[in-house]
Every structure is written in structure tokens, then in C-alpha cells.
N, C-alpha and C positions, 0 to 999 in steps of 0.2 A: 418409428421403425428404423431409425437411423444405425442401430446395432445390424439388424437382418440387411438392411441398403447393403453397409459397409463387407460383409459377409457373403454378397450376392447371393441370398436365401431368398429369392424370390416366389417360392412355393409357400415360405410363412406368411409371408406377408399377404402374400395372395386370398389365404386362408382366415386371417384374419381381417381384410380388406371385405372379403366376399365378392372379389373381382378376377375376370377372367386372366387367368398366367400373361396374356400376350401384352394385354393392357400394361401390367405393371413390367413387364418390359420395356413398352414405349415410355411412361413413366423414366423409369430407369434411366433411359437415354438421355433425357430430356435433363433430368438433373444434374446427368455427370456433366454439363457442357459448364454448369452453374460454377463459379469460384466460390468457391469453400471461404476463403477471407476477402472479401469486397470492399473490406475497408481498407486494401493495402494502394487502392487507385489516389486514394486521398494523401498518401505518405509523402515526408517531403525528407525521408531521410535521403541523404546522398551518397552514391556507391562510395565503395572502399576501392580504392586504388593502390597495389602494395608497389613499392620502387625497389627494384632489386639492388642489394647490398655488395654485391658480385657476378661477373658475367664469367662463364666458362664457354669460350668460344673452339669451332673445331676448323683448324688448319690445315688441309691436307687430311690426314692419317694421324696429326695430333690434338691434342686439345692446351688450351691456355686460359690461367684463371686470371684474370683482369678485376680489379677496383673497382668499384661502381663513385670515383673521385666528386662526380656531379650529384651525388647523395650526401653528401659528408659535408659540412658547415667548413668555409675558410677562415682558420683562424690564426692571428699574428698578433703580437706583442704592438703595442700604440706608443708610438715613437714618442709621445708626448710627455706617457708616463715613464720611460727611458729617459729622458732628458733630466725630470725631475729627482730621481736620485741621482743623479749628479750633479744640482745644481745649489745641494747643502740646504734644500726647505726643511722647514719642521717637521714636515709630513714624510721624511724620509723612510723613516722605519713601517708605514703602514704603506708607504705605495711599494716598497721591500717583498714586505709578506703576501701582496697580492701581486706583485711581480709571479713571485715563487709559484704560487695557485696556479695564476693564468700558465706557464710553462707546466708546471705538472699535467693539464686537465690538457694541453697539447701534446703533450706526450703519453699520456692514459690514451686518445682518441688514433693516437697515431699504434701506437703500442696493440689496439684491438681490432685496428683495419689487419693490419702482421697475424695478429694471431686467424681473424675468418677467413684471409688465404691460405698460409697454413691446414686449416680445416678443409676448406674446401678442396684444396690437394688431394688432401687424405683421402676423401670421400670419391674424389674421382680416381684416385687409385684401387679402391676395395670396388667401385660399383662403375667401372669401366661399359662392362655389357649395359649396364641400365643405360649411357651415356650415350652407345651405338644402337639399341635396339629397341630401348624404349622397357614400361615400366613390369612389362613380363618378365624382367630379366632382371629387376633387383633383386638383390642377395641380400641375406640375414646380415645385419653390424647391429653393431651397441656402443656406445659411447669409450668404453672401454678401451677396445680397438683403436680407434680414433688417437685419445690418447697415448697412450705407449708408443704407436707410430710417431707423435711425434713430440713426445716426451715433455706433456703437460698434464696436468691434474684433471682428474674425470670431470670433476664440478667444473673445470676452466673451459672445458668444452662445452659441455651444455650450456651454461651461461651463452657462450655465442653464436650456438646454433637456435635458441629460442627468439623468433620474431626477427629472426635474420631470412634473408629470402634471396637464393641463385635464379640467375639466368639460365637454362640451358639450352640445349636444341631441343631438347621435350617436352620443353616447358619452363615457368617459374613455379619452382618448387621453396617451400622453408627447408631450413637446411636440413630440422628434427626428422622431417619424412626421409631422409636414406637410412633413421635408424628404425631399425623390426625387428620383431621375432621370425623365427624360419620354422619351416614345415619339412621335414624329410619326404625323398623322391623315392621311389623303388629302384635308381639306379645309385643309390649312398648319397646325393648331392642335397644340398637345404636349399630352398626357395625359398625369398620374403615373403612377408603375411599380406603385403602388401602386393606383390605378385597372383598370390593365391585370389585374393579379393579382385584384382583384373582378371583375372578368369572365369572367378564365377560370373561377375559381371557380363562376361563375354556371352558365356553360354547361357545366360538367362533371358540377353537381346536379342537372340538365335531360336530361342524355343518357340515350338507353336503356342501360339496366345491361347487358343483352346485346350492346350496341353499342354502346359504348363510342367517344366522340372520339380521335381519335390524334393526336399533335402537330399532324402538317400538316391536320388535319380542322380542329383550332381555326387556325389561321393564316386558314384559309377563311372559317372564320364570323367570327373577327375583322375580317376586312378588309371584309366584308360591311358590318361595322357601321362602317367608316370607320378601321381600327386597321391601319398597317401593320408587321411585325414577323415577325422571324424565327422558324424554326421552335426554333433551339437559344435565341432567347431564350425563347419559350415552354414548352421544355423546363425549362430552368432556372426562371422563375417557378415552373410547376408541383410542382419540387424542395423549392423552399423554401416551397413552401404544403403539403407533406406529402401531395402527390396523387401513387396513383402510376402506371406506366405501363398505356396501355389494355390492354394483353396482362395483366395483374395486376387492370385492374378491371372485367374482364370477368365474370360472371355466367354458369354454363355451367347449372346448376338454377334 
């Protein structure tokens, strides 16, 4: 009966049980307390801890995108292998060519710190409000943006914003999450989709548990608040926030 459980159809099962409604309520209870994977006690995976790549600290009334230097490998040329092209071995021309390597891939590393600040600038210039009020107040970008501001190639941006992760005062975020699609307001402005999705989240913490919002319920209070937006988009936000439908988050005890 795990479909009707899952459903809180409790009158089928009842019926098919041949037991009194109240019974398979207490049932009910009794089960949800149950963990669904019991075999996750025995895991020995270990959490993830991500190290942010950049901090954007707020000073006053400004903010400042700083290094994350204590992330980043030191690396320097080995006096040793300096010495040896100069000292006429035979090995001259191979400790040369990885001379060369080793300063390149120092300068690649240094070269891509420049460019995540750079980004990260950027990002705090288009999504200022997210940075003072938090994530109701991101706004629509796209990579696009990004670049042209500061006049680097779209692929050169994505590349550094994937698996790159800011400090901020809202939190650690990857850098990918400031970019969304937007949802138009009834007063002309675009919200992020990611904005949008803290919203519903909001009013669905808010709802009575026995009463539950339904799609079109949030469409309503959304628009109340200046969001216009469909209902299968709201559905789908809701999908991909792990919420699930009112009929499922309904409360019948």
C-alpha cells in the first residue's frame, strides 16, 4: 500500500485493509517516524566541505572582492633547477623546457585567480541588491553580461565560474548560481528564477499544513505580490525545490 501511504489515501487502504479509518491513521504515524534509508547510519562517506575561491567582504557601505590566497597551491621555480642551466650539464635543454612549463602553469594559475576577480566584480556590480538583502533580490544575468563588462569571451567566463565558490555575507555561493533566467513583475522589472523559487519556498513554510497552497493558490499570492507567472512554471520551480504536491503535503492528523 505504499503508493496510497505515499498519497495519504487513507480511506483505500482502509478499505482494502478492512480496518477501522482511525487505526490506519495511528499506523500512519507510526511509520512516518520510520527512515525511509536506514542504511545511510552505516555510511562512512565523509561530508563535502567546499573552500571558497574568493571572499567579497562589506566595509562600511562598500564591499571588497579579496583572494582566497590560502586556497591556491605556492608555487616557485627550484633554485636547484636555476642553477643547472647555468652550470653547462647536459641536461640543459630538458631542465630549459620544463623551466618554461613550470613558469607558464605559474602564470596560467596566477592569470585565472585575475580573471575570478574580475568575475566576481562583475557579479557584484549586476546583483548588488542580492549582496544587501539577500536572495529575494537576485536579478536575471547570463553569462553574456558578465562578459562584455569586462571584455572576455562567454566560454572564458563559464569556465571560471563552474566549481568556483564566493564568500559572501549571504552565504557561500558557486559563482554559476548569480546567473538565471527572470520572470517579469507587473511593475516592468525581471526577478530571478532563483528569487521566484525563494518565494515560493517562503509561502509554502507559511501555509497551513492542513491547507495546503495548490499551484494555482501560489500563482495568486504570487501575483498579489507583483510576480506574474504561470502555473506549470510554478509547478516545475516547486519540482526542482523538492516540494511536493498539495495533495502529498497535506496534514490529515
Amino acid at each position: 500500500h505504499l503508493g496510497n501511504l505515499e498519497k495519504k489515501n487513507y480511506q483505500a487502504i482502509a478499505r482494502d485493509l478492512k480496518q477501522p479509518l482511525e487505526e490506519i491513521y495511528e499506523a500512519a504515524k507510526v511509520i512516518m517516524e520510520f527512515d525511509p534509508r536506514p542504511g545511510r547510519q552505516y555510511s562512512s562517506d565523509d561530508p563535502h566541505y567546499v573552500t571558497p575561491d574568493v571572499y567579497i567582504h562589506k566595509v562600511g557601505d562598500k564591499y571588497f572582492v579579496v583572494p582566497n590566497d590560502d586556497g591556491l597551491p605556492k608555487l616557485k621555480i627550484s633554485g636547484f633547477y636555476k642553477n643547472a642551466i647555468g652550470s653547462g650539464a647536459a641536461s640543459k635543454d630538458y631542465v630549459q623546457d620544463k623551466l618554461r612549463s613550470a613558469q607558464w602553469l605559474i602564470r596560467s594559475i596566477q592569470q585565472r585567480q585575475r580573471t575570478i576577480i574580475k568575475v566576481a566584480e562583475s557579479i557584484l556590480k549586476f546583483q548588488r541588491e542580492f549582496f544587501d538583502k539577500g536572495i529575494a533580490h537576485l536579478k536575471p544575468l547570463i553569462l553574456r553580461d558578465v562578459a562584455e563588462d569586462i571584455g572576455m569571451h562567454e566560454s572564458t567566463v563559464s569556465r571560471v565560474t563552474t566549481s568556483k565558490y564566493v564568500h559572501t555575507p549571504q552565504g557561500i555561493f558557486e559563482l554559476k548560481f548569480f546567473f538565471n533566467s527572470g520572470i517579469s513583475r507587473t511593475n516592468g522589472e525581471d526577478l530571478a528564477s532563483q528569487a521566484v523559487k525563494s518565494k515560493i519556498k517562503e509561502l509554502v513554510d507559511q501555509e497551513d499544513p492542513k491547507r495546503p497552497h495548490s499551484d494555482q493558490k501560489i500563482v495568486e499570492l504570487l501575483k498579489k505580490g507583483g510576480i506574474d507567472i504561470a502555473r506549470r512554471t510554478v509547478a516545475k520551480y516547486r519540482e526542482q525545490l523538492g516540494i511536493l504536491s498539495s495533495s502529498k503535503r497535506k496534514q490529515v492528523f
